[in-house]
N, C-alpha and C positions, 0 to 999 in steps of 0.2 A: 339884327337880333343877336346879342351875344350870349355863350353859355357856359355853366358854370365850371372850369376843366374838374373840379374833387365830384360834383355831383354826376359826370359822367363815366368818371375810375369807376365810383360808388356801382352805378348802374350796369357797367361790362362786368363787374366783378360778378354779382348777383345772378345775372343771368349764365355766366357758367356755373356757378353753383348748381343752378337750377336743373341745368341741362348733363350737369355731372361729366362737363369735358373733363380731360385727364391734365389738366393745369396746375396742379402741386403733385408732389410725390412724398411717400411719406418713406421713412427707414426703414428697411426689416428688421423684424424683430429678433433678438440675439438669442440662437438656440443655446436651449439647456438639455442637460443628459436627459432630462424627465420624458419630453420631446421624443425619443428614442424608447420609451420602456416599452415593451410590449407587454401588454396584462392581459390576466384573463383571469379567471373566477379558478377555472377549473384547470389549472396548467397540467401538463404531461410530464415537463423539461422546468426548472426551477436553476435560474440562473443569478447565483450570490457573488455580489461584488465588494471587494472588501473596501474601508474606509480607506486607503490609499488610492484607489480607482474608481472609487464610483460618484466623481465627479469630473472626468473624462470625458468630452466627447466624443474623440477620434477612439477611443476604446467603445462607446457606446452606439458607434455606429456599425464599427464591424461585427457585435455582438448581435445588433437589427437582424444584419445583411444575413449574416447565419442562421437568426429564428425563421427569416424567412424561408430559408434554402431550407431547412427542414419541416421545413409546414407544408413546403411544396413536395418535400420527398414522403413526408412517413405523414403526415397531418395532424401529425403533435403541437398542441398548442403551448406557450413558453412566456413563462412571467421574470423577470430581471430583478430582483430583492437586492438595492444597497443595502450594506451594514454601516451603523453611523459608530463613533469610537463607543460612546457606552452602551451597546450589544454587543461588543466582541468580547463575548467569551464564547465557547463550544457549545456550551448547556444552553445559555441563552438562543444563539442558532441553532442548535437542535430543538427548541421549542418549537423555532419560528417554520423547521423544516414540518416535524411533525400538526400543527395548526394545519399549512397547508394541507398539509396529505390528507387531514380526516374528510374537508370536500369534495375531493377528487383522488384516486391515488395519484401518487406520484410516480414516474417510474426513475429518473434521472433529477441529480441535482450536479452540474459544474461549479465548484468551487475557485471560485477567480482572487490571487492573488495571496502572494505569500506573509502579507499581515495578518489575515486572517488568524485570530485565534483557535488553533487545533489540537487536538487530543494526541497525547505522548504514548507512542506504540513503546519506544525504548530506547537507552542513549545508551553507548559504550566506547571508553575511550573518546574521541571526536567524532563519533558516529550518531548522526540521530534519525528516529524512526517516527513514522508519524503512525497515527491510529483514526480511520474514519466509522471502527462501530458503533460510537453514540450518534452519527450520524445517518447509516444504512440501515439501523432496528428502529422498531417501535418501540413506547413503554417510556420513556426518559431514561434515566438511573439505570430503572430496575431490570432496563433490557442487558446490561455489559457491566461487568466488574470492574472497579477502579483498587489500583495500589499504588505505593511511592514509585515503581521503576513505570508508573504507564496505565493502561488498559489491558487488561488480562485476555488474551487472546485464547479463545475456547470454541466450538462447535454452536455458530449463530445464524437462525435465517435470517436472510438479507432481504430487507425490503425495499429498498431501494438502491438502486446503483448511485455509488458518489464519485463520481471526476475528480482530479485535482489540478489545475494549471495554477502552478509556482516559479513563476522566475526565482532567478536566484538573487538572493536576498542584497548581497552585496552591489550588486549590479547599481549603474547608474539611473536613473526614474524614466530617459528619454528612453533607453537601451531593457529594459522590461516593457517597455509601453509597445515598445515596436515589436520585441516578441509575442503579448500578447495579443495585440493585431495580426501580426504573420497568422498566428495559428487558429484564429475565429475565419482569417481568407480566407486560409488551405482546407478547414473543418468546411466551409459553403463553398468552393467549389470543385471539391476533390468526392462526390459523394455514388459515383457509380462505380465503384469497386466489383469486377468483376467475381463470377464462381471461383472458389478458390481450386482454383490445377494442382498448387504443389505447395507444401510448406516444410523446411526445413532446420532441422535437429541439432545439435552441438552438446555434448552429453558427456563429462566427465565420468570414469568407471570409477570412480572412486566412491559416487553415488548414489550410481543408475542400479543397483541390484532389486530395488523394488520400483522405482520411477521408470526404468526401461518398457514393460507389459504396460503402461500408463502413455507413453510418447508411443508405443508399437501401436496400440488401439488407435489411433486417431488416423491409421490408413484406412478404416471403417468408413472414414466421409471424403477423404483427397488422397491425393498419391502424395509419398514424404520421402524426403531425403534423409539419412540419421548416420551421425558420423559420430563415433563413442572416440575419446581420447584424439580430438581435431590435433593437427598442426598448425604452425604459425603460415606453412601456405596453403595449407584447408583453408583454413581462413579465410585468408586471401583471398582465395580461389571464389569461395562461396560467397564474397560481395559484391559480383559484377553480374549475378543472376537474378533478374525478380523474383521475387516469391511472395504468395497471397497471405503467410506470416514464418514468423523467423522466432525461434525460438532458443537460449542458452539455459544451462542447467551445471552446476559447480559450486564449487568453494567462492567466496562473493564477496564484495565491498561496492558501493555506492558506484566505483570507477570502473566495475567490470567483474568478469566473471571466468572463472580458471577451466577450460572446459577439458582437460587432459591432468591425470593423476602424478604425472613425471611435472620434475619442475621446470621452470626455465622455456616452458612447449605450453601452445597451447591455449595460451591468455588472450580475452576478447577485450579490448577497451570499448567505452560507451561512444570513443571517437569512432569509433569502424559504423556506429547506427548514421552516420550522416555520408557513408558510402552505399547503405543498402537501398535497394529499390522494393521495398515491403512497406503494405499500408498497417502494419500489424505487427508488434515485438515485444517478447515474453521474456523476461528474465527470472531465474527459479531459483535462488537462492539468498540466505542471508543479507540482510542490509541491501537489498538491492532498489526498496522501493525508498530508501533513505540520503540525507545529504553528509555533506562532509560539515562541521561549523566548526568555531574557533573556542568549543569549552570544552573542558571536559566531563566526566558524566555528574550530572549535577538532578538528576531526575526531572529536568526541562525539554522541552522540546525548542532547541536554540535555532537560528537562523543560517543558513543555508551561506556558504562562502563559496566564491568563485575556483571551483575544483569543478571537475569531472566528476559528474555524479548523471544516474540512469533518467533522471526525470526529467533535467533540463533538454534533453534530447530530441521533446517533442517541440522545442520551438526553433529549432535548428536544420532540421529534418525536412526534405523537401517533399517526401511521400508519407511520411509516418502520421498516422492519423489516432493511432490509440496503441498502450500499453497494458501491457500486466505485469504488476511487478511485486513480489513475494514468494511466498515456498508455493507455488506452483503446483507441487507432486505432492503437498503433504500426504504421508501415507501414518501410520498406526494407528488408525479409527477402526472399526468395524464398520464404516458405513463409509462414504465417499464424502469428503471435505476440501478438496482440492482442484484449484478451476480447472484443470486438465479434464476431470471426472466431470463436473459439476456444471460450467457455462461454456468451453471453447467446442462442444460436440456439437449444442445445438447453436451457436455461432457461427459455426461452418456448416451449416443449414441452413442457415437466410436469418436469421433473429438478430435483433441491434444487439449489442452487447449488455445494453441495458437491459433489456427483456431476457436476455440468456441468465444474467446471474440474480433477477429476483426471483425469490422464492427458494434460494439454493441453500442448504444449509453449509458452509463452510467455516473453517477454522480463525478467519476472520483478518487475515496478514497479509491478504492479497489486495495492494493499491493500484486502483486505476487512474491514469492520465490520458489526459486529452479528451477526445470525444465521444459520449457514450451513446453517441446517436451513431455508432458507425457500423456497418452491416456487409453483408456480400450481397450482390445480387443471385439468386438461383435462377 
């Protein structure tokens, strides 16, 4: 009896089918950034990516890696909102900021990535200033003034903490991508930051006449070190000591800050932040939360050139986990408007930083960078 060889292919084929042996394989499927969003209805953490990056994997993975590391620390839940080119404008992302917030508040939003269309604090000379109050108030509009030189910076509650992580503009696509990855790694796994022991001072007297009793207070909650009119080997000296934060205060540019009233003495470069061992670095003056760029003042908020400027800091930094960057000490309110006064007390209490400056009323010039999920442990 002979048989038919196709009618017996036919028949072994069939009965693996049948039997579901593992005899084809099929491809994985090609992930896409969406793959990676984490959503939630009701987010805590609102993480906006700008249309330059937010079709990134390797950007959309460490961004996971991190929502998860804070879900595990604080149990904040965290939604990822790309921006596509026709939303980016500021108004528009502040719509999309405020929408979310009416179902849940928000406390934190990171702003990822220096295309992002953002609000003009102020330009002078090559100097530019960025402004996040249309995006920490409620109300739209009506919450912040707008003129030609910017956003009118005046006594605002803050209702939400807003991040900025900005490479610098000029930079290459590979060489930003890889900063903003460094600092979503270091943001997940840098997140037990001890009680803070000790934080240290750098205070030009040129100043300090009302900001002094402002940095004095703040041995109310840690022991401080405070050196008015530093040396270039104070300086020195003080970057080979950790501290639970690190604070400068002087005449200021984007590249540093003059912390002694003599000339020539004195001068802090933003190079010296990738010598310190501080999860935490406050800069209090002038143009400090600003870049350098290549116009001059045109009432734009222009794009950031490869200079020494305070911001880029946090993606270079092997400890630094968050900044404050503005007038610090504002003082001639009647009331207190000044992070010094306002978020860095209950800061150094246990509070994330986000939770410290909502609800504060301040003068509205202090930017924050890097992670607003970042806290001490008590």
């Amino acid at each position: 009896m002979t048989h038919n060889p196709r009618r017996i292919i036919f028949s072994f084929l069939i009965l693996l089918f049948i039997g579901q042996l593992p005899f084809f394989s099929t491809p994985a499927q090609e992930t896409t950034p969406n793959d990676y969003y984490t959503t939630t209805e009701q987010p805590d953490l609102l993480i906006i990516l700008s249309p330059q990056y937010a079709a990134d994997n390797d950007i959309s993975h460490a961004i996971h890696s991190y929502i998860i590391a804070v879900r595990s620390d604080l149990g904040w839940h965290a939604q990822i909102l790309p921006i596509h080119d026709d939303q980016n404008d500021y108004r528009i992302i502040d719509e999309l900021i405020e929408t979310t917030h009416q179902d849940h508040p928000l406390k934190a939003c990171i702003m990822v990535g220096e295309d992002l269309n953002t609000p003009l604090g102020g330009d002078s000379d090559y100097l530019e200033q960025p402004s996040t109050l249309p995006w920490s108030t409620l109300g739209g509009p009506t919450a912040y003034n707008t003129t030609e030189q910017g956003i009118l910076c005046k006594p605002t509650i803050q209702h939400i903490c807003i991040s900025l992580l900005y490479p610098t503009a000029s930079l290459p696509y590979e060489q930003k991508k890889s900063f903003l990855i460094f600092a979503f790694q270091k943001f997940a796994t840098q997140r037990h930051t001890p009680s803070p022991q000790k934080i240290h001072v750098l205070e030009s007297s040129d100043l300090s006449s009302t900001s002094r009793p402002l940095y004095q207070q703040l041995r109310t909650y840690t022991n401080m070190s405070y050196t008015e009119d530093a040396t270039d080997s104070e300086i020195t000296s003080s970057l080979s000591t950790p501290y639970a934060a690190y604070f400068v205060h002087g005449h200021s540019n984007p590249a540093g800050t003059d912390t002694n009233q003599q000339k020539h003495t004195g001068w802090f470069p933003v190079e010296n932040i990738d010598r310190l061992q501080t999860p935490f670095f406050g800069a209090d003056g002038c143009y400090v939360a600003g870049w350098w760029s290549d116009h001059h003042d045109n009432n734009q908020l222009d794009p950031s050139i490869d200079a020494a400027w305070y911001g880029s800091k946090i993606f270079t930094s092997a400890s630094l986990q968050a900044m404050a960057l503005g007038l610090l000490s504002q003082n001639g309110y009647s009331t207190p408007v000044g992070f010094l006064e306002t978020a860095l007390p209950e800061l150094l209490c246990g509070k994330t930083l986000a939770e410290a400056m909502i609800g504060d009323r301040t003068i509205g010039d202090t930017i924050i960078v890097g992670d607003p999920t970042f806290h001490y442990y008590i």
